[in-house]
C-alpha positions in Angstrom: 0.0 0.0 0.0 2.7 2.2 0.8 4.6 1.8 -2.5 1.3 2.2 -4.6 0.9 5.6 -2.3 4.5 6.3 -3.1 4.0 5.7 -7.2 0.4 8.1 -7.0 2.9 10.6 -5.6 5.7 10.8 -8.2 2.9 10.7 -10.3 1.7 13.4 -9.2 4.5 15.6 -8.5 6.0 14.6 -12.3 2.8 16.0 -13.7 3.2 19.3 -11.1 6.7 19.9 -12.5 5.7 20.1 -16.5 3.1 22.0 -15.9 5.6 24.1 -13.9 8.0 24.1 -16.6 6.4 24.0 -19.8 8.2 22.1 -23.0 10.8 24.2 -25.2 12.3 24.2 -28.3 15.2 26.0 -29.1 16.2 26.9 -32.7 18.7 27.8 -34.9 17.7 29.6 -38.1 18.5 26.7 -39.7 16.5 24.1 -38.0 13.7 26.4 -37.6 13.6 25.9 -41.5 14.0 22.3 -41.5 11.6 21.5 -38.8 9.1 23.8 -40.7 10.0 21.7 -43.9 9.2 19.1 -41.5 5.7 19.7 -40.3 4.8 23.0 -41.9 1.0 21.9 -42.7 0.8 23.9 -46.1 3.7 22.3 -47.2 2.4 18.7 -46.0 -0.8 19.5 -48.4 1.7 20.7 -51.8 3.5 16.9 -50.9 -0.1 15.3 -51.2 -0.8 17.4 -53.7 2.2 16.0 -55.4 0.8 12.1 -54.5 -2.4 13.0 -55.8 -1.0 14.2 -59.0 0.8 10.7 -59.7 -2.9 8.6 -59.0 -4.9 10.8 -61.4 -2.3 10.2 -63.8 -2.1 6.4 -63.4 -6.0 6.5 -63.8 -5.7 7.8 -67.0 -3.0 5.5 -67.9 -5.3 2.5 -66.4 -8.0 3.3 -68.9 -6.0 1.9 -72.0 -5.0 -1.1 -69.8 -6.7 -4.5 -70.0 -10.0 -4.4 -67.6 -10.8 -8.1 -66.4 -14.2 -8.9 -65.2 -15.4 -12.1 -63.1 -18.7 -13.4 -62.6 -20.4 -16.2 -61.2 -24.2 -16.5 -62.1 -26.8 -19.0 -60.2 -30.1 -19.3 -62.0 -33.1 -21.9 -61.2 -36.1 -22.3 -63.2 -37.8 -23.7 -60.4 -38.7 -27.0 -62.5 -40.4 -25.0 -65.4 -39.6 -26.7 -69.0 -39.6 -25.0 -72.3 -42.6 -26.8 -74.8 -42.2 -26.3 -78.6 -45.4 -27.4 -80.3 -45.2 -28.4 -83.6 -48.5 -28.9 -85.9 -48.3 -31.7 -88.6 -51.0 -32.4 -91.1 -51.3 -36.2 -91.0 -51.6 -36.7 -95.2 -54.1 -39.7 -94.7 -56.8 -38.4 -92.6 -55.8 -34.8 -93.5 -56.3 -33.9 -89.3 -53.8 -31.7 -88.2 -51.8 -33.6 -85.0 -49.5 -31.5 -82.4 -46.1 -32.7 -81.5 -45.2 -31.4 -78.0 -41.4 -30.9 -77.5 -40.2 -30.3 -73.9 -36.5 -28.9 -72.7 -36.0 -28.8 -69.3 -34.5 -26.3 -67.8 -32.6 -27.2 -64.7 -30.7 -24.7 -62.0 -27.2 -23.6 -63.8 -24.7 -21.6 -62.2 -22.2 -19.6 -64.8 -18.7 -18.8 -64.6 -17.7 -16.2 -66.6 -14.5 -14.3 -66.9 -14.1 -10.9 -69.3 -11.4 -9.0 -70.4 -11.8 -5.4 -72.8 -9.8 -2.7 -73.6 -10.3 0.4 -75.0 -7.9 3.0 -76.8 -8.6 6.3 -78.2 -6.6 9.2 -79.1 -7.9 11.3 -76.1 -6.6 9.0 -74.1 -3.6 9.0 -74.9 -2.9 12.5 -75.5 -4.9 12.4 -71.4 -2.3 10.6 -70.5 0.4 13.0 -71.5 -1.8 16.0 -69.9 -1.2 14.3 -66.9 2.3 14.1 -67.3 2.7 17.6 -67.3 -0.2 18.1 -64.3 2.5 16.0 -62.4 5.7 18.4 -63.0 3.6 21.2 -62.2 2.8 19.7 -59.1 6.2 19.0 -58.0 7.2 22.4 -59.1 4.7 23.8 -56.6 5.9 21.6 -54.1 9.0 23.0 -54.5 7.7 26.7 -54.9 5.8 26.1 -51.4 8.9 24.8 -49.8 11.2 27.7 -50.8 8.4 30.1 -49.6 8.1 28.2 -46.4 11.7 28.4 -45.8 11.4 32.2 -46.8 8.7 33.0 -44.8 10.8 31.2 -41.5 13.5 33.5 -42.2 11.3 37.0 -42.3 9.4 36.0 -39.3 12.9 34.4 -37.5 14.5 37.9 -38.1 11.8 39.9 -37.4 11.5 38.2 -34.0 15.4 38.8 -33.1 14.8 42.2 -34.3 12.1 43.1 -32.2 13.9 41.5 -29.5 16.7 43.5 -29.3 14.5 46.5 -30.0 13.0 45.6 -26.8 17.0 45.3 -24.9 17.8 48.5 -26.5 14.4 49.8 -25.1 15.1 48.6 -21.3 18.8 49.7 -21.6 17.5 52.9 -22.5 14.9 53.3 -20.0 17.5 52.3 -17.1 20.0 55.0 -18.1 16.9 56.8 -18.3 15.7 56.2 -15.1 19.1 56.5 -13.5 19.1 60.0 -14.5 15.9 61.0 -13.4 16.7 59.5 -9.9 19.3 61.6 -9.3 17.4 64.8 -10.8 15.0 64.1 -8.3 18.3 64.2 -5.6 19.2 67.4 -6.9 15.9 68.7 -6.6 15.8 67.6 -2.8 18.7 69.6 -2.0 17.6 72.6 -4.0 20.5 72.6 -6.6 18.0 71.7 -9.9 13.7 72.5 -10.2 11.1 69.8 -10.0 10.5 70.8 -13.7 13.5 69.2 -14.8 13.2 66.3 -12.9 8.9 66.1 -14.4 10.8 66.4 -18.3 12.8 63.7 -17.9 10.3 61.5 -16.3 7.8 62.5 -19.8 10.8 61.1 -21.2 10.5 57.9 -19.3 6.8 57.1 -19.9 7.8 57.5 -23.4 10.0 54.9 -23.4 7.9 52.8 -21.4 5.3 53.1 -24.0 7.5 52.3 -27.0 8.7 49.2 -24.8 5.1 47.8 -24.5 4.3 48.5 -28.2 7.6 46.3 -28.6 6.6 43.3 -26.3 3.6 43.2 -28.1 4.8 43.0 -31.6 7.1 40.4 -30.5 4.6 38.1 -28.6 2.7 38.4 -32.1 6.1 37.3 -34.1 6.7 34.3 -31.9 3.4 33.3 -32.2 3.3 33.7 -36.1 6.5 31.5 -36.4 4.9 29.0 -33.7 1.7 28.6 -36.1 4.4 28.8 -39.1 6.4 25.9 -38.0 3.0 23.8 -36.9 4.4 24.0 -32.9 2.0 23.6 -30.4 0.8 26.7 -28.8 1.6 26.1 -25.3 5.4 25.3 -26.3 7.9 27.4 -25.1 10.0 28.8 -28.2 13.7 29.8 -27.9 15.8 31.8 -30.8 19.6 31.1 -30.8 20.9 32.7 -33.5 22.0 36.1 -32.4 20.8 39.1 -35.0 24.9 40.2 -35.8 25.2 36.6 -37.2 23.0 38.3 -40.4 24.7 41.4 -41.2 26.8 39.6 -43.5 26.8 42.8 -45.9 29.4 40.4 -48.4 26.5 37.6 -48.8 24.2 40.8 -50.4 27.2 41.7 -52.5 28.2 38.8 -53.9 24.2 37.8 -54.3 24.1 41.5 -56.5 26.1 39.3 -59.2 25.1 36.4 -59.8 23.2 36.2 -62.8 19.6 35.7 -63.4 18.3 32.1 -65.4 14.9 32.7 -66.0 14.6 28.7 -66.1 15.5 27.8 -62.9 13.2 30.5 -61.8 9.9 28.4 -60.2 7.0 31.0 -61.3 8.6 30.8 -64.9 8.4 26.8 -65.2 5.3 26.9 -64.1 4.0 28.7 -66.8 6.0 27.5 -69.3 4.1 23.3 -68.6 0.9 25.6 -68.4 1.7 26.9 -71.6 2.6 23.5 -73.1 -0.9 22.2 -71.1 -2.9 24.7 -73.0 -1.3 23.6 -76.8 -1.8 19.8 -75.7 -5.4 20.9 -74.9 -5.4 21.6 -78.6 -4.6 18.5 -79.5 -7.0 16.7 -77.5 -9.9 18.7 -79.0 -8.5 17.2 -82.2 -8.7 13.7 -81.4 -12.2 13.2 -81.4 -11.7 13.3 -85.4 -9.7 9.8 -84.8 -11.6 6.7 -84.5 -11.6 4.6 -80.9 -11.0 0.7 -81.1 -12.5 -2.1 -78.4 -11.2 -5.5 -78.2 -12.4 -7.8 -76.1 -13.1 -11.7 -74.6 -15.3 -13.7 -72.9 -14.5 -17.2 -71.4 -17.8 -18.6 -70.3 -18.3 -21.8 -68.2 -22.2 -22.9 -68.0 -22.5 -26.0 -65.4 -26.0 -27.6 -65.0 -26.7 -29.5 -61.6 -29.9 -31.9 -62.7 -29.3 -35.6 -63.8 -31.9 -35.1 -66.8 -29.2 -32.8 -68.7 -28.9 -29.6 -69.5 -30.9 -27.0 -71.5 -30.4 -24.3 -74.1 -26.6 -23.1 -74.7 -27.4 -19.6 -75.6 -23.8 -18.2 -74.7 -20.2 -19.8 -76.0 -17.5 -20.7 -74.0 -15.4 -18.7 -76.0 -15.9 -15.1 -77.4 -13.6 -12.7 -79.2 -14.4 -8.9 -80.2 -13.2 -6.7 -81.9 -14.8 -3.2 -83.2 -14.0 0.5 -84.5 -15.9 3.4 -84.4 -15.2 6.8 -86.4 -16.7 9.9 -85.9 -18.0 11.0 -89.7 -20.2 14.0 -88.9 -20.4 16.0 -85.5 -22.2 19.2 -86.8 -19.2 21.4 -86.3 -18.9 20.9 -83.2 -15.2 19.1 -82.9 -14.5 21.9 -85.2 -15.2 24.9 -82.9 -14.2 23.1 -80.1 -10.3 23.1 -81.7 -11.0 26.8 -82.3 -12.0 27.4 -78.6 -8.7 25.3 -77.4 -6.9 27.3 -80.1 -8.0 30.7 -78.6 -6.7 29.6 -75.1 -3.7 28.6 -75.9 -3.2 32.4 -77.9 -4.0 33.7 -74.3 -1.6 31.5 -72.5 0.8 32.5 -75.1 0.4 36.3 -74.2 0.6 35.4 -70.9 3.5 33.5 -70.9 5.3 36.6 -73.1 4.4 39.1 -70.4 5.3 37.8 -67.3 8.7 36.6 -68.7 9.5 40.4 -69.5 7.8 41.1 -65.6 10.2 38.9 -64.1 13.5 40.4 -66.0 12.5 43.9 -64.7 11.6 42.5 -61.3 15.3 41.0 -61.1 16.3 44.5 -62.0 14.5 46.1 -59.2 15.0 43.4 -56.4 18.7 44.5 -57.6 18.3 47.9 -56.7 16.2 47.2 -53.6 19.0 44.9 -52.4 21.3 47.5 -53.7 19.9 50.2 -52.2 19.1 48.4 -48.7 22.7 47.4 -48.2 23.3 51.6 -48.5 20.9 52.5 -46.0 22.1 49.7 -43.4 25.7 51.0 -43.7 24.0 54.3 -43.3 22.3 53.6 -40.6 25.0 51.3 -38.7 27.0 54.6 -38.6 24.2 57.1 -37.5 23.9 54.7 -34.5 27.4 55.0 -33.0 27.0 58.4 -33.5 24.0 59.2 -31.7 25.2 56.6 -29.1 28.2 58.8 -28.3 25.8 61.6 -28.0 23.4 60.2 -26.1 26.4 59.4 -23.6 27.9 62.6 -24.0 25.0 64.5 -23.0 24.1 62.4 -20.0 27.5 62.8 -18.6 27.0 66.4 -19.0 23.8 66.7 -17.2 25.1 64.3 -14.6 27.6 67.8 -13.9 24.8 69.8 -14.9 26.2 71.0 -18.0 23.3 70.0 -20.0 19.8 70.4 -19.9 16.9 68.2 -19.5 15.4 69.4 -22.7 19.0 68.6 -24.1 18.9 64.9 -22.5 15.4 63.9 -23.7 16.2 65.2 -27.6 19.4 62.9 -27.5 17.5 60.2 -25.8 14.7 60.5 -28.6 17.8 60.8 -31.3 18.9 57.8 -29.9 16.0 55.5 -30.2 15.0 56.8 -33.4 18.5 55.4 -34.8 17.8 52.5 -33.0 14.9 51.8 -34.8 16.2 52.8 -38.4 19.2 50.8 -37.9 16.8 47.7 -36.9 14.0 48.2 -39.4 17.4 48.7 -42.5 18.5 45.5 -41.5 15.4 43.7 -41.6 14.9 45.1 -45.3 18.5 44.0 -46.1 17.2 40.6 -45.0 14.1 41.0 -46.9 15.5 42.4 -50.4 17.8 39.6 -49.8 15.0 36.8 -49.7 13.1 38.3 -52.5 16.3 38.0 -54.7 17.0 34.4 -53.7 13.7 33.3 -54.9 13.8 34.6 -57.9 17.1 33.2 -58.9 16.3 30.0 -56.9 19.1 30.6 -55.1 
């Protein structure tokens, strides 16, 4: 009894403990995007889409494959016998006499076995539509996965970004608040006025503020990426990489020139097998010009269980078909159908054209974004040391009262703008950077 009391306990107190300390996962950028790979449900659905493909196609394939049919039949008359009269005129008396001719017809079971197939032109030119259907499938697979592992990296960044908005924020707001407590000592003994002391404290709320804003947007990033990489809600989510592991400005560079093959490019397959989908749509349309052709056999096995005999043999044990249609006159109506199929493929055409000069001027202009980005983050990386020194400058000179409050709170708002720019320039570094990457396929 004691040891069952014992095992309740641990039991018990295991339970106590994970609820205490929930589960966490800890990431690298890396396996963030493999474990979203992994179990990333959109992704899951292109892969299935992918399976799909490949049993529609053998469907269509199937239908020009030998289809074999067995039966087994049971059928009992219940005793009832088939009579044939025949009527004879006897040529002596001249009467008329009737012959009665009986067949039984005792209970039969049939065993029968068939085998038919079918092949048209459609079909086969169905079969190679589906082809196609299946590379487009796996291209979008592929598409989905590079977007997954795009999307992990925006919303990865954006959380470390936020994050160490939110450290700048408290580091701020300490220094801050270090400053206004010993205002608030000068203004005890009479050497400084409670109005400086009440300007730097505005200056405190403010930050306060901008720090809760911050928590906020970053409790919405982890939970983004959580519903991104399909992790339970409840899970404790850890980010290891630290944000100066991504301001590798010689990875935008050498990114700026590589070249750009529009064939590796994932949008532009795609519609290139749409395009090729559409003209075999054409052909298709033409095939119900061509004549279909049926062959088939039939092995039948007709067993009777009476003594007296069998009956009637109305089917043979063996059977052999063959048969060709041709379509000779439709009204116009295969002919219009080509036109239709035709027309389609002209706007697929068109379509194809345009968004392959689209995606040579986008590579142009994620160039310059990229281009331009990288600028503005070594802009910015500078303007933040600066007003760094400033911000330390003037706080050491209000600390000797050499500066004023209104002096401390402009280079404390100075400070945290730079903060910000420098943060958001490196998240569109990042950014330009992705967008470049999938459209080489890189």
């Amino acid at each position: 009894m004691k040891k069952v009391s014992l095992m309740v306990f641990l039991a018990v107190f295991s339970l106590t403990a994970a609820a205490q300390n929930p589960q966490k996962l800890s990431l690298t950028l890396q396996q963030a995007k493999d474990y979203a790979v992994e179990y990333n449900r959109t992704l899951q659905n292109a892969s299935l889409d992918v399976k799909k493909a490949h049993a529609v196609r053998w469907q269509t394939i199937a239908t020009m494959l030998p289809n074999v049919t067995a039966g087994y039949a049971y059928q009992n008359s219940m005793g009832y016998e088939i009579a044939m009269e025949n009527i004879t005129k006897n040529p002596l008396t001249g009467q008329d006499t009737t012959v009665t001719t009986k067949f039984p017809m005792p209970p039969n079971g049939n065993f029968t076995i068939q085998v038919g197939v079918q092949i048209s032109g459609a079909q086969i030119v169905g079969a190679l539509l589906q082809n196609i259907a299946v590379e487009m499938a796996d291209i979008s697979k592929k598409q989905t996965e590079q977007t997954t592992n795009s999307t992990t990296t925006q919303l990865y960044m954006s959380a470390l970004a936020n994050q160490q908005i939110v450290n700048l924020l408290n580091a701020n707001k300490s220094n801050v608040e270090k400053m206004y407590n010993s205002t608030l000592e000068a203004v005890k003994v009479g050497s400084m006025e409670q109005t400086e002391a009440d300007k730097i404290y505005v200056q405190v709320m403010k930050i306060e503020s901008g720090l809760n804003s911050a928590q906020r947007g970053l409790e919405i990033l982890y939970n983004s990426l959580k519903l991104h990489l399909g992790i339970n809600a409840d899970m404790q989510l850890e980010l290891v990489d630290n944000l100066d592991n991504f301001t590798n400005a010689e990875a935008a560079l050498e990114l700026l020139h590589t070249d750009f093959n529009i064939n590796q490019n994932y949008n532009y397959q795609l519609l290139k097998n749409n395009l090729k989908l559409s003209k075999r749509q054409v052909t298709l349309a033409g095939m119900d010009y061509l004549p279909s052709v049926t062959v088939g056999y039939q092995y039948s096995n007709l067993k009777y269980f009476s003594e007296k005999g069998g009956g009637f043999r109305m089917t043979p044990p063996n059977a052999f078909s063959l048969s060709v249609s041709m379509p000779l006159f439709t009204s116009g109506r295969t002919f219009e159908k080509i036109a239709e199929k035709k027309i389609d493929y002209q706007k697929a055409k068109n379509s194809f054209d345009d968004t392959e000069n689209q995606l040579k001027i986008q590579d142009k202009q994620l160039r310059y974004d990229l281009n331009s980005s990288y600028e503005n983050f070594q802009i910015q990386k500078k303007n933040i040391e600066v007003t760094q020194r400033v911000f330390n400058n003037v706080s050491e000179k209000f600390n000797y009262g050499k500066a004023s409050s209104l002096e401390v709170t402009q280079a404390s708002t100075d400070f945290i703008s730079a903060q910000n720019s420098y943060i958001q320039s490196l998240i569109d570094m990042v950014n330009a950077q992705v967008a470049l990457r999938n459209l080489l396929n890189k």
